[in-house]
C-alpha positions in Angstrom: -45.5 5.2 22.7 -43.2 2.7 24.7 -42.6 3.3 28.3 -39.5 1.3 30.2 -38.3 1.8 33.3 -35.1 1.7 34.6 -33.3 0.9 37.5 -33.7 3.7 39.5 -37.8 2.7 39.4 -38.1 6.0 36.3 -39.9 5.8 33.4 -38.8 5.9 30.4 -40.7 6.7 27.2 -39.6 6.6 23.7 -41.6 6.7 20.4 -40.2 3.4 19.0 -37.5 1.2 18.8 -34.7 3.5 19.3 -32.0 3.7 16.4 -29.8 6.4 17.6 -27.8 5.6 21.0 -25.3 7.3 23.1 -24.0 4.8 25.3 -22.0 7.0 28.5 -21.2 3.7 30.3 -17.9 1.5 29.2 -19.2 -1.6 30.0 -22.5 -1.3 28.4 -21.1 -0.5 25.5 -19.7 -3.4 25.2 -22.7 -5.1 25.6 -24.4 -3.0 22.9 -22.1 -4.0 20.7 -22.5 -7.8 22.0 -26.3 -7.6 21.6 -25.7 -6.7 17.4 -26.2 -3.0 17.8 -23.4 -1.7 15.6 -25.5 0.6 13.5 -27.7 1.8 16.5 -24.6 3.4 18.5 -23.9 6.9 17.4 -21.5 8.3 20.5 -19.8 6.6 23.4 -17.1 7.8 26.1 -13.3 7.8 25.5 -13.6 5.0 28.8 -15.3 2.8 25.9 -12.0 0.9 24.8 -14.1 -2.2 24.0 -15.0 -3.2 21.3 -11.6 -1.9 20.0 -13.5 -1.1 16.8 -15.7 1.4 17.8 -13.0 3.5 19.6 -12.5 5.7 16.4 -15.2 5.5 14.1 -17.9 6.2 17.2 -18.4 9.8 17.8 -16.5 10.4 21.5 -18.8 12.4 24.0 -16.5 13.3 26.5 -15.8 11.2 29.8 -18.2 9.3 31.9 -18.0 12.4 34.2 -17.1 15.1 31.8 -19.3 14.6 29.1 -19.5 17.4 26.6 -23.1 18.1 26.2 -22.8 19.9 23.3 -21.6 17.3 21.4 -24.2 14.9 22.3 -27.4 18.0 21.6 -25.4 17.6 18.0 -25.8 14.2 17.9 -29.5 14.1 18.8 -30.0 10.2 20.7 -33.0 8.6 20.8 -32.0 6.6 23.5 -29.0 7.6 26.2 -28.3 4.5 28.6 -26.0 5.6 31.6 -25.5 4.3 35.5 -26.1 5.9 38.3 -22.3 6.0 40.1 -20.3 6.4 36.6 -22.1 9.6 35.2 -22.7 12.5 37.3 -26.2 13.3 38.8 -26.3 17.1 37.2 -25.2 16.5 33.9 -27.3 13.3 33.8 -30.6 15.7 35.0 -29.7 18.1 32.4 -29.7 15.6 29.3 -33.0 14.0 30.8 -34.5 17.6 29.9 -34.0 16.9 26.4 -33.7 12.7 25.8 -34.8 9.8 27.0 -32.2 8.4 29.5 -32.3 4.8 30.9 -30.1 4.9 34.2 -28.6 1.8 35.6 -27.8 0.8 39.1 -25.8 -2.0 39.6 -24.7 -3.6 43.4 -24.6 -7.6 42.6 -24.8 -9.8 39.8 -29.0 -10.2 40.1 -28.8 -6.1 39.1 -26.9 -6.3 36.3 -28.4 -9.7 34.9 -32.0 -7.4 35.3 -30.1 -4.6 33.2 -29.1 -7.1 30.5 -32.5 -7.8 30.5 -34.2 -4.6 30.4 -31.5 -3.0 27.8 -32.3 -6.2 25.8 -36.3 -5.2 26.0 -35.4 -1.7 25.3 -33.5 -2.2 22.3 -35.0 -4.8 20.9 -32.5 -7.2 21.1 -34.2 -9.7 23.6 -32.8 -13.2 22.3 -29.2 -11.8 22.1 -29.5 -10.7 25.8 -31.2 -14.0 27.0 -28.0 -16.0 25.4 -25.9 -13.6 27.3 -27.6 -14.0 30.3 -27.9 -18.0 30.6 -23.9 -18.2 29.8 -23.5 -15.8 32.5 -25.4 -18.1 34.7 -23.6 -21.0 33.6 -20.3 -19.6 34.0 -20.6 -18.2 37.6 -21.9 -21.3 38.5 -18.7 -23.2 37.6 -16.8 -21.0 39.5 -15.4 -22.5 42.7 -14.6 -20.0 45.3 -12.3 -21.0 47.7 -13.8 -22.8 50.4 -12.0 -21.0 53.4 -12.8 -17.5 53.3 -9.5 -15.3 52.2 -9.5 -11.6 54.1 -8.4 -9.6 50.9 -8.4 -5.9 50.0 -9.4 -4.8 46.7 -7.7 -1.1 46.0 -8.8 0.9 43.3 -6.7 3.8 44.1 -3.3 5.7 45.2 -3.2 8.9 46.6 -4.5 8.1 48.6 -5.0 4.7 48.8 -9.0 3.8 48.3 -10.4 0.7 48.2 -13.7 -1.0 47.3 -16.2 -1.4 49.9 -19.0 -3.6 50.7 -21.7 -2.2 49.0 -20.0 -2.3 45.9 -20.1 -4.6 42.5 -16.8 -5.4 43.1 -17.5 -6.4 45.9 -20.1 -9.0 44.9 -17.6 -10.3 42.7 -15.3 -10.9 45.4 -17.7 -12.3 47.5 -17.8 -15.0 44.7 -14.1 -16.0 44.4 -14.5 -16.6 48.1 -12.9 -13.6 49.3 -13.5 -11.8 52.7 -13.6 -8.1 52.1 -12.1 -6.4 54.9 -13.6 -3.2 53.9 -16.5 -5.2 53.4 -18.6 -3.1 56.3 -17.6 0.1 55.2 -19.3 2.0 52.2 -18.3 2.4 48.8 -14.6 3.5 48.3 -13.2 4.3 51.6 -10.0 5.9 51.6 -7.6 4.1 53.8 -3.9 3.6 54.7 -1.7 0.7 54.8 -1.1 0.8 59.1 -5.1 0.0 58.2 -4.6 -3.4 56.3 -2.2 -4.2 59.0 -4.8 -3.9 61.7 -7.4 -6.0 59.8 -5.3 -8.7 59.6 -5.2 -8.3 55.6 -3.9 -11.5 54.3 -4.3 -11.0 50.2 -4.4 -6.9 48.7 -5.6 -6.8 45.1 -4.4 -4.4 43.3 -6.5 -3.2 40.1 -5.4 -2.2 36.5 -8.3 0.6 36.4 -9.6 3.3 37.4 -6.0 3.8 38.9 -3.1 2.0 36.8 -1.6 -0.4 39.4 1.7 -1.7 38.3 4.5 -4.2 39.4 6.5 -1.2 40.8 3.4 -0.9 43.0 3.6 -4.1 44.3 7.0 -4.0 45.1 6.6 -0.6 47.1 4.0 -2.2 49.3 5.9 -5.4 49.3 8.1 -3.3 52.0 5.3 -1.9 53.7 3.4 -5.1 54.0 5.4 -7.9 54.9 3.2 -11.0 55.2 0.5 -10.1 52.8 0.7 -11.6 49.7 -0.1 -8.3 46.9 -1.4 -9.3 43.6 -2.2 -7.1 40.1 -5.9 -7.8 39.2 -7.7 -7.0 35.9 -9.8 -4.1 36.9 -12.4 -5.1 34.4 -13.3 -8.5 35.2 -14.0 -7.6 38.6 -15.9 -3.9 37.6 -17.3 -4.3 34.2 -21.5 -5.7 34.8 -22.1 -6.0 31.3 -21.7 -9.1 28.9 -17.9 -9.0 30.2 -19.4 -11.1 32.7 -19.6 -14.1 30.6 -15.6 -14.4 30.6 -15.1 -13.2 34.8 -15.7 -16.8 35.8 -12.7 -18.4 34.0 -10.3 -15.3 34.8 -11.2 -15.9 38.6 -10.7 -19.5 38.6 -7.1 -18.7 37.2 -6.6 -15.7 40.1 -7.6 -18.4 42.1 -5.2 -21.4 41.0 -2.6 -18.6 40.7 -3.1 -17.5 44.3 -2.8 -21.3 45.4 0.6 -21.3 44.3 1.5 -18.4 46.6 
């Protein structure tokens, strides 16, 4: 018997090795399939777009929230690795009746470098994840935030208008780009309204491609509503995704960065 524990301080106990995973979280299934475990995955979420070549020969399991249970009792996993925030808590309590689940929980950078870690030591991948790890390391510490602190909003939604708050991953990886989260005292996803950014003396809003699509018609609509703050379209992912998409975060915010510069 092997017993892990996850990151909500449970135990975990499996009878070997596991070969047969359900992955529910996008962006640990991309580092599954990073770490060499192409034969391992059995089902994913339709959120997993990456890798691009699991999308259609993985068996699909519903959404992160909406995951048809069914499907994955069919399946039968050895091994389901999901997050605390992206699955929900009664469908999650449910599957633990029948599998082992490994549950992540992921504020800052240290978190999700520990869940590399442990997903490593749980799948038996442990070298794979340590290479992942030290370029992540290496990377962020190229990274040069700016050195005056930006007051930015990051919004993540519309209709109404949410944005990321300060106990948030995105948040973090703001904090590393050098940007001053105006939301940055308020908890999780606060919903807000633009008179808001106004009042905070918003100078930067981010706009993200996920969960809500943020395009340029977007900008230009708060363009009018925000003269004086600069509004910019951000890849959702770099900033949200904690697994081994973290290795390639650095360079995308050193272009934001150089981008923003020119504004």
């Amino acid at each position: 018997m092997l017993v892990f524990t996850d990151q909500l301080g449970s135990a975990v106990s499996l009878q070997s090795l596991p070969k047969r995973i359900i992955s529910i979280v996008p962006s640990q299934t991309e580092l599954l399939f990073d770490l060499g475990l192409d034969e391992e995955i059995i089902g994913i979420t339709r959120f997993c777009v990456h890798p691009e070549k699991w999308f259609h020969p993985k068996t699909r399991v519903g959404g992160t929230k909406q995951l048809h249970l069914d499907i994955i009792h069919e399946l039968g996993p050895d091994l389901i690795i999901a997050n605390k925030e992206e699955n929900t808590k009664e469908q999650i309590e449910e599957l633990e009746k029948h599998f082992p689940v490994w549950i992540s929980d992921i504020k800052t950078l240290k978190d999700a470098l520990s869940m590399i870690s442990s997903i490593g030591e749980i799948t038996g991948t442990q070298p794979a994840a340590q290479k992942i790890i030290s370029l992540i390391i290496k990377n962020f510490g190229e990274l040069k935030p700016k050195s005056k602190k930006i007051k930015t909003a990051y919004f993540i939604w519309q209709n109404p208008y949410m944005a990321a708050g300060g106990d948030t991953f995105i948040n973090e990886m703001m904090s590393h780009c050098g940007f001053d989260n105006v939301f940055g005292h308020a908890a999780r996803y606060p919903e807000t309204q633009i008179e808001e950014l106004s009042r905070k003396n918003c100078q930067w809003l981010l706009l993200s491609s996920e969960p809500f699509p943020f395009k340029q018609k977007h900008v230009e609509e708060l363009n009018n509503q925000l003269p004086g703050v600069n509004i910019l379209l951000v890849d959702g992912e770099m900033f949200s995704w904690y697994g081994s998409r973290l290795i390639h975060a650095p360079f995308y915010f050193s272009m934001l960065l150089a981008e923003m510069g020119k504004q």
